[in-house]
N, C-alpha and C positions, 0 to 999 in steps of 0.2 A: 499622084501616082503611088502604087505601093506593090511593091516587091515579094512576092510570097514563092519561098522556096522548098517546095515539100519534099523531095525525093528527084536521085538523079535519074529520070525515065523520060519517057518524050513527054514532048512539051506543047502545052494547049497555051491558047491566045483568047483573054477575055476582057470584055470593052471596058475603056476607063481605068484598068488595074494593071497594064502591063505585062508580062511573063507570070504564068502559072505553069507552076510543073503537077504532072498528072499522080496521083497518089497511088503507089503500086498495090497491086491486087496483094494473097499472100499465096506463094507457091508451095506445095507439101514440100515438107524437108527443108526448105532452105532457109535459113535466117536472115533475114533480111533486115537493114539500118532504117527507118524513119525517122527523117532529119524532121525537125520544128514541131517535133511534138509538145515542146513547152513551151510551145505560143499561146497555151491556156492559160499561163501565168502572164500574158498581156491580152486580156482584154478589151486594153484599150486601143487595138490592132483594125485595120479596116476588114469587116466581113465580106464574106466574097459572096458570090449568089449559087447555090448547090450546083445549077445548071452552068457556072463555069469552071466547073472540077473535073476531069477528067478520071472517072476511077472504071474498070473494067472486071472485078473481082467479083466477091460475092456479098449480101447486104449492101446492094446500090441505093438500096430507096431509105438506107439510116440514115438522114438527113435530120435533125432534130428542127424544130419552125419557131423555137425560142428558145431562152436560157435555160441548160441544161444543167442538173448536176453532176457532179463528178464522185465518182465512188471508187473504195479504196478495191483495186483489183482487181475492176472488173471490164472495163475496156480495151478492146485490141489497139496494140500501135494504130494501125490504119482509121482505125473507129474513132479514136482520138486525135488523128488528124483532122478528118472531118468537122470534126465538133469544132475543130480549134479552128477551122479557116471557117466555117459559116456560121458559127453562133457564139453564145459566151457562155464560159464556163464557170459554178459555181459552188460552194462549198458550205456545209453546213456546221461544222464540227473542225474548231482550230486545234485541237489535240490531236488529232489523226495526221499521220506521214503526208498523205495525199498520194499517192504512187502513180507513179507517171510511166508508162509504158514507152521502150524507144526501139525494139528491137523483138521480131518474133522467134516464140520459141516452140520447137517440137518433140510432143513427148509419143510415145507408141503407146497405143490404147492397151497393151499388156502390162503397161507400167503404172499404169492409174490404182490408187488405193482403192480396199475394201468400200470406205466411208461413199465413194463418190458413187452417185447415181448416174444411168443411163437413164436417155430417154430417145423415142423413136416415133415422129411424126411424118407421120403420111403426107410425100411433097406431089401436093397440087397448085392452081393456081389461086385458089380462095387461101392458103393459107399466107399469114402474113410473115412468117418467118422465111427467108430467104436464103438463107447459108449452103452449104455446098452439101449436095444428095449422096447416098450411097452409091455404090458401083453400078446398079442396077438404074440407079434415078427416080426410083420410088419411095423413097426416106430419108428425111432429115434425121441426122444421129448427132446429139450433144453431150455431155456428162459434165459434171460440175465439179467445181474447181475446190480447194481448199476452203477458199471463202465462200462457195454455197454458190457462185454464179456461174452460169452456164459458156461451157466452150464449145467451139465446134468441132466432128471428126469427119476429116479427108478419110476418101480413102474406103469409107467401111465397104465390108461384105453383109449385106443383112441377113440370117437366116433364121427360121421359124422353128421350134424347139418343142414338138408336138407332148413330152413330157410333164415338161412345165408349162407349157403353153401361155409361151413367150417370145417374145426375139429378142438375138442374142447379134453379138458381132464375131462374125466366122474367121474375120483375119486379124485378131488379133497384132499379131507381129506387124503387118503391114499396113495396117488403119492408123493413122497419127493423129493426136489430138495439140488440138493451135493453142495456144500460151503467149506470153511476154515477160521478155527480162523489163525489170521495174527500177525506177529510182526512186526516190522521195524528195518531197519540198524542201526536208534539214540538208539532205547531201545537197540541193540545189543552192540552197543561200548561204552552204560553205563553199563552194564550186565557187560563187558570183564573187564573195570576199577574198578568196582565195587568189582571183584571177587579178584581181583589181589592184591587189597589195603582191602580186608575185616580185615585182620588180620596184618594191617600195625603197630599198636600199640601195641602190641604186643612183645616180646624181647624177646623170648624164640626163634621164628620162623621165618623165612622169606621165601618166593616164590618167586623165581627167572624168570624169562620166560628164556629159552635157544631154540637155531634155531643149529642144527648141533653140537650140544654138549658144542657151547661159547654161552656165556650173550648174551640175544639180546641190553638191556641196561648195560654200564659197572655198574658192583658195589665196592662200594670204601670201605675202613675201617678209623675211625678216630676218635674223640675226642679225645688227648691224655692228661693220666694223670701220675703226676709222684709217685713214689711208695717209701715206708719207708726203710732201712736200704742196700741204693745201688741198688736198682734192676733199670733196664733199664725201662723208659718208656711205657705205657700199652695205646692201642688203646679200646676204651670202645665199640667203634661202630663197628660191622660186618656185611656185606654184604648190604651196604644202596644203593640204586637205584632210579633213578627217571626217567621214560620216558615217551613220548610223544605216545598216541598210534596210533592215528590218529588226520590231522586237519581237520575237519568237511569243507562239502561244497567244501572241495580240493581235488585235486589229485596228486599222486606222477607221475611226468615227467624227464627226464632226469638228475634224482640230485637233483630232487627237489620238495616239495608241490607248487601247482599252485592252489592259489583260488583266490575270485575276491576278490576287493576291499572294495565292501557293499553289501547288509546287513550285520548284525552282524556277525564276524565270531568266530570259537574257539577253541578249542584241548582239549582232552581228557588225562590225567594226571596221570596214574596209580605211588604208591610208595609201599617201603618197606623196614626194617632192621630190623635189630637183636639187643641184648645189653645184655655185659655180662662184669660181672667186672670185677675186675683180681681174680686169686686164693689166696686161704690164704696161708700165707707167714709165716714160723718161724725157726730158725738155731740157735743152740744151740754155745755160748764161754762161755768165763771167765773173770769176774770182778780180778780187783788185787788191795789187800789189803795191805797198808804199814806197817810194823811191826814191833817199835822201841825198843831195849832193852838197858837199861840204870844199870851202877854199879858204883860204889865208892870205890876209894882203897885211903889208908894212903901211903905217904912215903915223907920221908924228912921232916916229923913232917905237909907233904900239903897233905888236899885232894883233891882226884883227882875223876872227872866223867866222867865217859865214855860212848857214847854209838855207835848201831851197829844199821843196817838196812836193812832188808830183804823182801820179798815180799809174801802175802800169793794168792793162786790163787784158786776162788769157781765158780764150776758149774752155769751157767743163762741160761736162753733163752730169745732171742729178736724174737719179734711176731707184724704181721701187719694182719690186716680182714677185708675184704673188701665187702659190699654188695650194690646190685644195689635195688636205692629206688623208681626209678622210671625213665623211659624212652620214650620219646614221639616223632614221627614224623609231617612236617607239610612243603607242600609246601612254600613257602614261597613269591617266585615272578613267575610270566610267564611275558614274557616280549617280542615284537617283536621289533626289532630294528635293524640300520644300521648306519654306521657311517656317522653324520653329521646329521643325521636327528632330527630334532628338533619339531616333533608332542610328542603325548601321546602316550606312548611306552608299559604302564601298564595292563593288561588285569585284569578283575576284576574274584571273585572266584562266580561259581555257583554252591552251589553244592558241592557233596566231592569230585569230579574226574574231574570235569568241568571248565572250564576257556573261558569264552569268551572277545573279543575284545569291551566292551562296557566302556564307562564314570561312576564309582557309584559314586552316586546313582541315574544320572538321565538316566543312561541307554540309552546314544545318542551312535551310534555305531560312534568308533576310524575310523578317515581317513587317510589311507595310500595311499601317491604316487605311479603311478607303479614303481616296480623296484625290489633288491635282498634285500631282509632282512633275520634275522637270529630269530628263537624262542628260549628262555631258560630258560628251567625252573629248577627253585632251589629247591633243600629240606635241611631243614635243621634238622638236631639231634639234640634234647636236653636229655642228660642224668644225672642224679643224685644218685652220689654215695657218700656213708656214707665210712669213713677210720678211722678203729680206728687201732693203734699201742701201742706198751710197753715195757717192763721186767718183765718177771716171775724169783726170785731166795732164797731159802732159806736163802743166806746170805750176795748177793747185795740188793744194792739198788734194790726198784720195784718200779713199776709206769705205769700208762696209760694214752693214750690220744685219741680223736675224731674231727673228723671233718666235714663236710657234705658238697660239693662241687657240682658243676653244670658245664659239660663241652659240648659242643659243637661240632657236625660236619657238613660241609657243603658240597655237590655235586651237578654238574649241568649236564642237558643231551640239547643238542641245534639241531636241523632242521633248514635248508635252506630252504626259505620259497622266492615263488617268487609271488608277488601281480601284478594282472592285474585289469584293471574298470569293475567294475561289468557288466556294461551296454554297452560295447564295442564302446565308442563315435567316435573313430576313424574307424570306417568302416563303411562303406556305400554303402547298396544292392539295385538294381537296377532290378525291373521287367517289362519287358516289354512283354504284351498280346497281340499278333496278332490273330484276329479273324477272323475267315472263316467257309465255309460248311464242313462238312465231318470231317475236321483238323482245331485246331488251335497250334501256335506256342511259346513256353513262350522262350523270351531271358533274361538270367540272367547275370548280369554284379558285382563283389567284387570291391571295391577301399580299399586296408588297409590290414594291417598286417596281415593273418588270422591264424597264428602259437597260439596252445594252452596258452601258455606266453605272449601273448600280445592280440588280438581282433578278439577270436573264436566265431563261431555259430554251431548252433547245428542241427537245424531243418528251413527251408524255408516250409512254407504250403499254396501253392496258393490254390483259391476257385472263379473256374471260371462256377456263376450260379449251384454248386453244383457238377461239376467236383473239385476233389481234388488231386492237383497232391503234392507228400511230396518230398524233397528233404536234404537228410541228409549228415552230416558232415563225417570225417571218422576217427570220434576221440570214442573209445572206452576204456572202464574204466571196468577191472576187479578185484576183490576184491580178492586177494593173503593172506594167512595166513604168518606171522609173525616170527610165534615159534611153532617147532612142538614138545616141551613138557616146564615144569616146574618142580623146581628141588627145593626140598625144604630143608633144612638147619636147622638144629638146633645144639647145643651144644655140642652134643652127635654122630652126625651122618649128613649125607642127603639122600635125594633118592629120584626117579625121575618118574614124571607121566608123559603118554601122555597127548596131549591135546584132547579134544572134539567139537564136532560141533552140540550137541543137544542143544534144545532150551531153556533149564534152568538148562543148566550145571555147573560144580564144578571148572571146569580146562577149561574156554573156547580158543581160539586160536584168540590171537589177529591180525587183521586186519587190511589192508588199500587197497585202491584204486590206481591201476599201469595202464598207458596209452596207450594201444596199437595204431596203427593207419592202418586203411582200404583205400578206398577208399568214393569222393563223390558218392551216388549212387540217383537215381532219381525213384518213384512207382506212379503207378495210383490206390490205393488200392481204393476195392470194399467199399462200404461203410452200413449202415445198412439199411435192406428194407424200413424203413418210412421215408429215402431220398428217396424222388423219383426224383428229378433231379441228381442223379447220373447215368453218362452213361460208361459203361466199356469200353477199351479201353488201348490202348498199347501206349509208349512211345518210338521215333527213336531218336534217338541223329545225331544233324546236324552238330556238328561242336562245336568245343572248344579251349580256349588259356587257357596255366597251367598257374600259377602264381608264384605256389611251388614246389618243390619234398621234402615233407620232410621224412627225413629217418626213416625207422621202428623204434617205442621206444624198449629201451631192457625190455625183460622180463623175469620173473625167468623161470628153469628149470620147465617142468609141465605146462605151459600154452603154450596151442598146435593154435594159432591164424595163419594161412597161410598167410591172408592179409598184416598182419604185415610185412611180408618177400619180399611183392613185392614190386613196384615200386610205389612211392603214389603220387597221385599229386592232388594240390588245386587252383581250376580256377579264372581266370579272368573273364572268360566270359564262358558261358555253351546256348547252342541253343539247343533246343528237338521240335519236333515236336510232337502234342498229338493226335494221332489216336484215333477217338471215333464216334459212330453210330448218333452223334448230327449231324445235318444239319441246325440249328439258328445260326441267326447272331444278332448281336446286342448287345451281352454281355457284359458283362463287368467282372471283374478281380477282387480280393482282396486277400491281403497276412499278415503273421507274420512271424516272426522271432524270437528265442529266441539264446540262448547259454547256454552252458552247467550248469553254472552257476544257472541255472533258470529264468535268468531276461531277459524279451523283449528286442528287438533292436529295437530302435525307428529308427533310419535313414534307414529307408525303403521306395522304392518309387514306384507306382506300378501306371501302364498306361498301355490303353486298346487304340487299334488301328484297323480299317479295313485290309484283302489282298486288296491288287489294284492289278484285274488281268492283265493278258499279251495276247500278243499273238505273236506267235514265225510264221513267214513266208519262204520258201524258194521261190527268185525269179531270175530271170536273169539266166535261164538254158541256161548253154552250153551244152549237149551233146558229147562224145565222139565216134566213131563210134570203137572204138577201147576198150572199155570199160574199156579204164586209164583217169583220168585226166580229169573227167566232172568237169565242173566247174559251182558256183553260187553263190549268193547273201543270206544270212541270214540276215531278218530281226525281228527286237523284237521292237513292240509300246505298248501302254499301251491299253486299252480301249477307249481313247480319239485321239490315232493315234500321241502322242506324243513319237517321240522315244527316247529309254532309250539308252544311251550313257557308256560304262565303264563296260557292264555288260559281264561276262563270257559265254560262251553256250559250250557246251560241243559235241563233233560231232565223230561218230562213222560208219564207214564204212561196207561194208558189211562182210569182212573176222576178224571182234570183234577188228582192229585197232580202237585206241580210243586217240583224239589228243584234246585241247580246242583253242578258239578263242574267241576274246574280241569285242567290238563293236564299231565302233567308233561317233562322235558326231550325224551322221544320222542313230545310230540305226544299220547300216550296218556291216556285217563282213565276206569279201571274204570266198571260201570255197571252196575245189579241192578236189577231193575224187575218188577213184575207185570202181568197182564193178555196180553192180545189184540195192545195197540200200545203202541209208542213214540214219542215225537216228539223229537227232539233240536236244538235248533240254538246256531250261534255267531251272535250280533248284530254284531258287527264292533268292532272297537276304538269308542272314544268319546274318547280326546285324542291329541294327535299328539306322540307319542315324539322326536321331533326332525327336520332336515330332512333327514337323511341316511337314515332309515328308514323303510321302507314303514308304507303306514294299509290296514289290512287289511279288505275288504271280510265283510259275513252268510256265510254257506250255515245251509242244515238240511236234515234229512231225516223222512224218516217209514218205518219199519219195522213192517209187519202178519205177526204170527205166524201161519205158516200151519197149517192144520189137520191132524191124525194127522199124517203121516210126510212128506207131499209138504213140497218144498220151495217156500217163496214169496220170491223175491230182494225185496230192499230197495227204496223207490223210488229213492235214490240221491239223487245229488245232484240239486237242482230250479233253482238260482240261476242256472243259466247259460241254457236255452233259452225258459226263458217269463215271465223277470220284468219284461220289458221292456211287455209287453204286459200282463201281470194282475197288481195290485199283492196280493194275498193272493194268493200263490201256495202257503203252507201249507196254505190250506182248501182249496184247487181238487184238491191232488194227493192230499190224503187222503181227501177223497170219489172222485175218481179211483179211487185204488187199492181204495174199499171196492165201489165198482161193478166193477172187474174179479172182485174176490171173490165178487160174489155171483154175476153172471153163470156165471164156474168153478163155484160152489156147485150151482147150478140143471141147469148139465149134466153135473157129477156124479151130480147125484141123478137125472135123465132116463136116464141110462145105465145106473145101480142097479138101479132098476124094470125098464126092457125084458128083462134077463138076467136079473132073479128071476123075471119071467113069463113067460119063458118055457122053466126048466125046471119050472115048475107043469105045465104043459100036457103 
């Protein structure tokens, strides 16, 4: 059963899951709270099925049908509740806040800056945007945000602006555009530490985080001290803990946090214990009293003395009281380290939960070599207890005494911590832009390690003239809950809360960052209208060498990622061709790179190249009269009639056989074939030979054997007059050429007939 608490509105019932609360719509003006909006930071949570959500608003059908990303800024509260109860949330970029939306905000569409665009779509029912219409009901009206993403506006009035001949929004004042107040992931995992050590000083109580009913951090017992009249040894300290909640800027991989080198980096420090003295102590004996009786007797004219000795034994009590005077926790070191290694190992404190990797006081961040280190951080107890002891007796001796002593405990909790360069020095991307009409080509080339652990990237983003093609990593970071309650402890008892995922919650659910891994994938995203050198367009993939297969990372139960389970692999070398309605030449290219980390990859190289077209020939026909086994000549020159030597062409017969052949130093490449037709073509190179050498663009041809004797020339070459305009232009020209043939056919055969009938007659 699982519990999901979105908002307090009415309440829907869905099978198997228990209580679902309905996720409120958002009403103009009003701010409204959604609670569990940072249940995308548990993952590992059970998803619910869209169809048991109850939402009545507007974008009913945002439903995402797998793992979503999350992006900085641009989802509504409600949108991100959605996400967070049916699907899972993920992130590409650990330098980035994450911003998490918990409350809506409204702004008056007179209040929007200069910079921000309007936009105004015609609401029907083909479109797929569904947000809330103008006043009229004939328009969706949105304008975008700081960060470029589009919000929506209540409210508007649309009207038509026969001037400019445009549309405008008439009410200003009263049109409101939807927003959200934001938090981020750092104020989150100070929230989580914060919460957890609120009451660390404390020694009445302690908060334990528990996952599955054990400690997620062990907790230990200890200062011992020893006690008056025999009793065994007494631990002062109960339940003391200290752990690491997360390292900032990292993420957990195979075993292990992975973060880069530099900037600063640091861990988040949550503690806690209890302290309680020992109990009072008092057991009742008997003092024993000597009891000498002494007599004198005469005899023999001697006195004699005598005496006797006996033992008297009175009631005491021996008593010990013990109170605690005071008890204080305090981390005491964070520390990364590895054996041998001889830098600065000390993280310095910021903060009450905070520890980062910097030099104090000048605040130069610590360098660490790549490699395996270890975090560990201390706490240590100090507690102070008053012992007073005695005898209570009416006819022993009586007496007391005091003491006031200070004893001590120490615990340590440590992560595997594995350090890579911030700035990935050892890998080296290589772009090369082949430029042409119609298409261009981007060849991408990795040299270096590109394994999370050693020198990842995150994002490649060419910008060829305002074509933008993105090519991303297939390193994804989902943020998994920790502990799904807290168990708290005192003297007398304990007892156990869930944990929470509101945004200024009591019991929050501590977190980290787990690695899953997809696929590289390549987009030509559209971009915003006041590009106007953006042309749309599709991306073919020509050809690739893996580098890697690296194997899915494991993830906890509840994180439902597909990708993860298939076959991953990370290239050498990646060829796409970019399909787009541009027809300029002359362009040029430019790129960045960064990694997950946040920081740029400078060894980035990026080069812009001409196609140097082809031209693909069939010569030296044999003819077979038996229609096996014609035979001919393939040739391929450049433009300048230099022929290209080494190059593949690929030859297809007319029953879909499909065999290749190579060229040899004259361009030349035999070719035997059966049937009616031939198809022949060269694809174009697929990696770029270096920069001093041309990247050779397709040709093909298509050759139909003509019937008895007549002759039927070749189509020839097709690449140069119509590829700009019809992307298959092999299919276009070989129905072409089959339609000139039959039409020839038909008035051959019309001209047969009239001449045989008419020497009948």
């Amino acid at each position: 059963m699982a519990l999901l608490l979105l908002a307090s509105v009415s309440v829907v019932t869905a099978a198997g899951l228990g209580t679902i609360t309905a996720i409120p719509s958002s009403d103009p003006g009003m701010d409204k709270r959604y609670d569990d909006t940072y249940r995308i930071l548990a993952n590992n949570d059970d998803d619910v099925d869209p169809s048991d959500i109850s939402y009545s608003g507007h974008f009913e059908n945002d439903y995402p049908y797998g793992p979503t990303e999350l992006n900085a800024r641009s989802q509504s509260p409600s949108q991100m509740l959605r996400y967070a109860a049916t699907q899972d949330v993920y992130v590409r970029n650990l330098g980035d806040f994450q911003a998490v939306p918990y409350r809506d905000r409204w702004t008056r569409y007179a209040d929007i800056h200069s910079y921000q665009e309007t936009q105004f779509l015609r609401a029907h029912d083909k479109n797929t945007y569904d947000g809330p219409t103008s006043t009229d009901g004939e328009w969706f009206v949105r304008v975008t945000s700081q960060y470029g993403e589009w919000q929506p506006v209540y409210n508007a009035e649309v009207r038509w602006n026969p001037d400019a001949e445009e549309h405008y929004v008439a009410n200003p004042e009263g049109a409101l555009v939807h927003g959200a107040y934001y938090s981020n992931t750092i104020d989150r995992n100070l929230h989580t530490a914060g919460q957890y050590t609120q009451y660390a000083q404390d020694p009445d109580r302690v908060a334990i985080p528990i996952v599955n009913g054990r400690e997620l951090y062990p907790a230990s017992d200890g200062a011992s001290m020893s006690r008056q009249w025999g009793q065994s040894d007494f631990n002062i300290v109960r339940d003391a803990w200290v752990g690491v909640n997360h390292v900032f800027g990292g993420v957990w991989y195979r075993d292990s946090y992975v973060v880069g080198g530099a900037p600063t980096r640091g861990a988040y420090v949550s503690f806690d214990h209890r302290a309680v003295a020992p109990p009072d102590y008092s057991y009742e004996d008997q003092c024993r009293k000597k009891h000498i009786h002494r007599w004198t007797h005469t005899h023999d004219n001697s006195t004699h003395t005598h005496t006797r000795t006996h033992w008297h034994y009175y009631d005491r009590t021996k008593w010990a009281e013990y109170e605690l005077i005071d008890s204080s926790a305090e981390v005491t070191s964070v520390r990364l380290d590895r054996p041998g290694f001889s830098g600065d190992s000390e993280w310095a404190k910021f903060g009450d939960t905070t520890w980062i990797a910097i030099e104090d006081p000048s605040s130069t961040p610590l360098e660490y070599p790549r490699g395996e280190y270890t975090l560990t951080a201390t706490l240590q107890v100090t507690s102070e207890v008053e012992s007073r002891w005695g005898i209570t007796s009416s006819r022993c001796n009586e007496w007391s005494r005091s003491s006031t002593d200070t004893y001590t405990h120490t615990t340590q909790y440590s992560v595997p911590v594995t350090i890579t360069d911030f700035d990935s020095p050892n890998l080296n991307i290589s772009v090369v832009h082949v430029d042409g009409e119609g298409d261009d080509r981007l060849l991408v080339t990795w040299t270096g390690d590109q394994d999370l652990p050693h020198d990842p990237w995150r994002r490649i983003q060419v910008d060829i003239n305002g074509k933008v093609v993105n090519i991303d990593s297939p390193w994804r970071f989902y943020g998994v809950s920790r502990n799904d309650g807290v168990e708290v402890r005192t003297e007398s008892g304990s007892s156990t809360r869930d944990v929470t995922h509101t945004h200024d919650d009591r019991w929050p659910a501590i977190y980290h960052y787990q690695t899953s891994v997809a696929n590289v994938t390549m987009s030509f995203p559209h971009q915003q209208r006041s590009v106007t050198t953006q042309r749309w367009g599709y991306l073919r993939t020509v050809d690739t060498r893996v580098d890697a297969r690296p194997g899915g990372a494991p993830l906890p139960t509840g994180v439902d990622d597909p990708d993860n389970d298939a076959p991953t692999e990370l290239y050498r070398q990646y060829a796409v061709t970019l399909n787009s309605n541009d027809l300029e030449t002359g362009e040029t290219a430019t790129a960045t790179a960064d990694n997950p980390f946040g920081a740029e990859i400078d060894q980035l190289e990026v080069s812009t190249k001409p196609y140097s077209p082809t031209v693909l020939r069939l010569m030296e026909i044999n003819r077979s009269a038996t229609g096996q086994n014609h035979e001919g000549t393939l040739m391929l020159i450049d433009t300048n009639s230099n022929f290209l030597a080494d190059k593949t062409i690929t030859v297809t017969q007319g029953n879909e056989t499909e065999w290749t052949v190579t060229t040899d130093s004259e361009g030349r490449a035999p070719v035997t074939w059966d049937g009616m037709s031939l198809r022949a073509r060269y694809d174009g190179d697929v990696w770029d030979t270096g920069p001093g050498n041309p990247y050779y663009k397709g040709d093909s041809i298509l050759y139909l054997l003509p019937p008895g004797t007549v002759a039927f020339a070749a189509a020839g070459t097709i690449g140069q007059y119509i590829s700009a305009a019809i992307n298959n232009t092999f299919i276009f020209v070989e129905w072409l050429a089959l339609g000139i043939f039959a039409v020839w056919y038909v008035r051959m055969r019309r001209r047969t007939t009239k001449r045989g009938g008419g020497k009948e007659t």
